[in-house]
FISE-331927 format. One line per field, with one value per residue (C-alpha): x, y, z; residue number from 0. Coordinates in steps of 0.2 Angstrom, whole numbers. Layout:
N
u X, ...
v Y, ...
w Z, ...
seq NUM, ...
//
This chain:
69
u 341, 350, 339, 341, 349, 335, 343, 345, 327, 319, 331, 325, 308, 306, 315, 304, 288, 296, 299, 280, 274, 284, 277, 257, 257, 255, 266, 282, 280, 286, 283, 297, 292, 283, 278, 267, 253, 245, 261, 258, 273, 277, 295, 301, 320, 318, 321, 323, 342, 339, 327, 338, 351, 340, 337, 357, 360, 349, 355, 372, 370, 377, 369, 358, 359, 338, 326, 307, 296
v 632, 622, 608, 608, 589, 577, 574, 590, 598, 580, 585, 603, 599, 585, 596, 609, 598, 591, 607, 609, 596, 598, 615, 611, 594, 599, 584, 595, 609, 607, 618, 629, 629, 611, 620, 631, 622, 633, 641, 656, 651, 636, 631, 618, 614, 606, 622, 622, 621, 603, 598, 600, 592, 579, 574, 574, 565, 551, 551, 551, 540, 553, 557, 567, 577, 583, 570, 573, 565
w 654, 668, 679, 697, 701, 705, 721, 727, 722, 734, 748, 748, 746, 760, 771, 769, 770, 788, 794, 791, 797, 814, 817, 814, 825, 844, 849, 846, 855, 875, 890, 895, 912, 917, 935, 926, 920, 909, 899, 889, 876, 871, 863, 851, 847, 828, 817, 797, 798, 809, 797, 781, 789, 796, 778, 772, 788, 784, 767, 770, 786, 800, 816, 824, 841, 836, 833, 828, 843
seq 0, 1, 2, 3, 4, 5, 6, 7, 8, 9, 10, 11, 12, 13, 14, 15, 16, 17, 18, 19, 20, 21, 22, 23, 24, 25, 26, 27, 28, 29, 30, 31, 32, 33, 34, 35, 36, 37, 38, 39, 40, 41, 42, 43, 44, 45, 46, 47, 48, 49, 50, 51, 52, 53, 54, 55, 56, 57, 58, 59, 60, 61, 62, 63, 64, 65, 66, 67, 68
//
């Protein structure tokens, strides 16, 4: 039986855990159109491919274009 690398299984995992995170808290989420002030979608730009690569980026110290608010 071969383990995962440490390393790699906490990367996954926090990602994941961040993406969560980003999609429950309302402070996310943005109106697509601000002259309507009751919206009936609203829209978010971090996805799960931003958050993995949120948490290589910060371990490999790269940029980011997408930032959690």
């Amino acid at each position: 039986m071969q383990e995962k690398p440490v390393v790699e299984s906490n990367g996954i995992e926090s990602s994941c855990q961040r993406f969560s995170v980003h999609r429950i808290t309302p402070y996310e989420w943005s109106n697509p159109h601000p002259c309507k002030s009751d919206p009936d979608e609203l829209e978010t730009d971090f996805t799960a491919s931003n958050a993995l690569w949120f948490g290589i980026g910060s371990f490999l110290c790269q940029g980011s274009d997408i930032l959690p608010k």
